[in-house]
DRENDO-1510 file (C-alpha; in Angstrom, 1 decimal, always signed):
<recs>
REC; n; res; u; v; w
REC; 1; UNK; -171.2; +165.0; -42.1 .
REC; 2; UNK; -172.2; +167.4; -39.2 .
REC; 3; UNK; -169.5; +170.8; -39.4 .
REC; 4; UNK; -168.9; +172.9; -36.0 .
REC; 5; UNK; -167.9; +176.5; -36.4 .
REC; 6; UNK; -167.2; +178.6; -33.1 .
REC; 7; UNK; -167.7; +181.8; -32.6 .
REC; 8; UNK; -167.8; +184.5; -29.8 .
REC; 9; UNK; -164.4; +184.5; -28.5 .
REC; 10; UNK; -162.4; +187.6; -27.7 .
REC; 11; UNK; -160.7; +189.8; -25.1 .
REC; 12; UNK; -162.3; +190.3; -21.8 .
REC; 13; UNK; -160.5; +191.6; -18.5 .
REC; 14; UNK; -160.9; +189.7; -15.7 .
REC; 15; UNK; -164.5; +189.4; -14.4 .
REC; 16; UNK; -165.7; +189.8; -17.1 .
REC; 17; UNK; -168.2; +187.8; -19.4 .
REC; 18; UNK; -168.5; +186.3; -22.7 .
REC; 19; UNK; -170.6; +184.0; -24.8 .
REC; 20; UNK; -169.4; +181.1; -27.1 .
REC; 21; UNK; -171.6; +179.8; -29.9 .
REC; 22; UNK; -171.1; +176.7; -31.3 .
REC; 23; UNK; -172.7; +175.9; -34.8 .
REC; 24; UNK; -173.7; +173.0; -36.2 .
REC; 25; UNK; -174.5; +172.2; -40.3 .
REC; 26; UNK; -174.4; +169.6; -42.8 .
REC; 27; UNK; -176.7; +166.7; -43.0 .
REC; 28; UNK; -177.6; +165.1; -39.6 .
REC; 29; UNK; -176.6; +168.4; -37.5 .
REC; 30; UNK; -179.2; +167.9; -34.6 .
REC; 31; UNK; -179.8; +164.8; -31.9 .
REC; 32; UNK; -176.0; +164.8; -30.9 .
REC; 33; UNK; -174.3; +165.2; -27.1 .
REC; 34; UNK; -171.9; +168.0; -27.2 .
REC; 35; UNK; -168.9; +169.4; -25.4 .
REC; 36; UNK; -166.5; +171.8; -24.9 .
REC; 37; UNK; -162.9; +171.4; -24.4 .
REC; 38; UNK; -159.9; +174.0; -24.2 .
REC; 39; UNK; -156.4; +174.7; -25.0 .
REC; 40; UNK; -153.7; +176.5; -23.3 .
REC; 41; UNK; -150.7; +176.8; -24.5 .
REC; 42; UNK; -147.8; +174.8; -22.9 .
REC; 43; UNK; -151.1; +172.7; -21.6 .
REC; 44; UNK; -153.1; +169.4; -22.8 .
REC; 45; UNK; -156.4; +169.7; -23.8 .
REC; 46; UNK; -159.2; +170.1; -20.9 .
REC; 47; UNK; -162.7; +169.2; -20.5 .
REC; 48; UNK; -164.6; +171.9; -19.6 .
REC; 49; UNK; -168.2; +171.3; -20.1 .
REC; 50; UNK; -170.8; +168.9; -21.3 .
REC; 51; UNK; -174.8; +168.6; -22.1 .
REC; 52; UNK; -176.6; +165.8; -23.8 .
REC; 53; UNK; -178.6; +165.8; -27.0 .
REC; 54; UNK; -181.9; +166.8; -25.3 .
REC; 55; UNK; -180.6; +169.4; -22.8 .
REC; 56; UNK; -181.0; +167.9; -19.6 .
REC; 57; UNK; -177.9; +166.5; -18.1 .
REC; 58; UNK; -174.9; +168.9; -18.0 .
REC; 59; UNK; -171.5; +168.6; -16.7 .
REC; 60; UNK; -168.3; +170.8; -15.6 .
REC; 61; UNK; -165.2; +170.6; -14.8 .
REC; 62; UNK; -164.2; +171.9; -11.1 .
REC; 63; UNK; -162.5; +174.7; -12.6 .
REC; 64; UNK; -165.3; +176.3; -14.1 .
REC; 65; UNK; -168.6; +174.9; -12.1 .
REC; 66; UNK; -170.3; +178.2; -10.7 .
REC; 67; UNK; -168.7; +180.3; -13.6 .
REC; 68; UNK; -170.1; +178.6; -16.6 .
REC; 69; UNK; -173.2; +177.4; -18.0 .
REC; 70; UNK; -173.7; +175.1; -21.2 .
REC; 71; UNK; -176.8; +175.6; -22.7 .
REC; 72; UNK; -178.4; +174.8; -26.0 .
REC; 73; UNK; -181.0; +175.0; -28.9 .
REC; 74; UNK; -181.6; +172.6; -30.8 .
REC; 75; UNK; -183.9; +174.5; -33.2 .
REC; 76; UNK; -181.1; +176.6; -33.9 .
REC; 77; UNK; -178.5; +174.0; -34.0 .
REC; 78; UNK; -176.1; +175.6; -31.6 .
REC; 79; UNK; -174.7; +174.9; -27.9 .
REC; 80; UNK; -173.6; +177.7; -25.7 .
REC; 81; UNK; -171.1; +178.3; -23.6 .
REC; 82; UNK; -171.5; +181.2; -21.2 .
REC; 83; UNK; -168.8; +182.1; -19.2 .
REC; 84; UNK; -169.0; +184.7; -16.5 .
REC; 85; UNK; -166.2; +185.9; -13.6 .
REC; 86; UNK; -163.5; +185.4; -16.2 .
REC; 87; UNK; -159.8; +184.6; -14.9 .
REC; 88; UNK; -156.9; +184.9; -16.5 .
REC; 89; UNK; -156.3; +181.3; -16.4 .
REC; 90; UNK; -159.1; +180.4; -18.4 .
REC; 91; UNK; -157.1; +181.6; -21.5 .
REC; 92; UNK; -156.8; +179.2; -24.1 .
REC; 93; UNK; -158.2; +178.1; -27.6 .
REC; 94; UNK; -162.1; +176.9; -26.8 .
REC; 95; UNK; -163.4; +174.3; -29.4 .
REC; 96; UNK; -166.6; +172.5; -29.3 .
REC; 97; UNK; -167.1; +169.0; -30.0 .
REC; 98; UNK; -170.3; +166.7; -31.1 .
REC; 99; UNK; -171.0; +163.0; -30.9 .
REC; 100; UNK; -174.0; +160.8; -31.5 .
REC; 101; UNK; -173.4; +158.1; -28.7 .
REC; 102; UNK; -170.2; +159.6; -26.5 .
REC; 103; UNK; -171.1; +162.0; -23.8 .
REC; 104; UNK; -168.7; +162.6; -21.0 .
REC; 105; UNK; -165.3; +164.6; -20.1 .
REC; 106; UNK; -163.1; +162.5; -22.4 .
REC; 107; UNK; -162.4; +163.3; -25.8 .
REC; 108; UNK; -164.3; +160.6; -27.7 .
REC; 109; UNK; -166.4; +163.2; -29.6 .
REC; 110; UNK; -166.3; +162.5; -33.6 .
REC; 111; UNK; -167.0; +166.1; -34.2 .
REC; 112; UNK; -164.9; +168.8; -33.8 .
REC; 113; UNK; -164.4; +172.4; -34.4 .
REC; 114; UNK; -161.9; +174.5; -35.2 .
REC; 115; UNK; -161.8; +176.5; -32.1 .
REC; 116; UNK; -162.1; +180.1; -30.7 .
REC; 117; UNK; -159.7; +182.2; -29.0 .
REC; 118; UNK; -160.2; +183.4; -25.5 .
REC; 119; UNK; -158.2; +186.0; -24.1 .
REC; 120; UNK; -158.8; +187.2; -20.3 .
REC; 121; UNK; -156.2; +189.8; -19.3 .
REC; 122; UNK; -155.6; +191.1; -15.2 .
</recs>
């Protein structure tokens, strides 16, 4: 069973930058489509970015195209979420999420983590 652990959440002001990590381990950790979805509070949960096993189809939400990049290494077992010109809006809890077959914006992903808090202040 593949295990996702976050990391690289924080607070930023706004316009700022950060980097999420996501990490995966256990037996069968690599040739898998990822995402990464977040949670805000008083909110449902929100795509906000995609990339297949290989690296070379990614997708965004609106909100965030221009802003963020997913990116990934597969020889480190980790997908990336940069996220640059920070708002306060993109606050919430960011968790990544991994799946053999499923990649899209839904939340079919078998995988998940247990999430990273981002904080962007004005």
């Amino acid at each position: 069973q593949v295990q996702l652990v976050e990391s690289g959440g924080g607070l930023v002001q706004a316009g700022g930058s950060l980097r999420l990590s996501c990490a995966a381990s256990g037996r069968a950790s690599s040739g898998y489509h990822a995402g990464w979805f977040r949670l805000a509070p008083g909110k449902e949960r929100e795509f906000v970015a995609a990339i297949s096993w290989d690296g070379d189809t990614t997708d965004y939400a609106d909100s965030v195209k221009g802003r963020f990049t997913i990116s990934r290494d597969n020889a480190k077992n980790t997908v990336y979420l940069q996220m640059n010109s920070l708002k306060p809006e993109d606050t919430a809890v960011y968790s990544c999420a991994a799946d053999r077959l499923y990649f899209g914006k839904g939340s079919r992903y078998n995988v998940w983590g247990q999430g990273t808090q981002v904080t962007v202040s004005s």
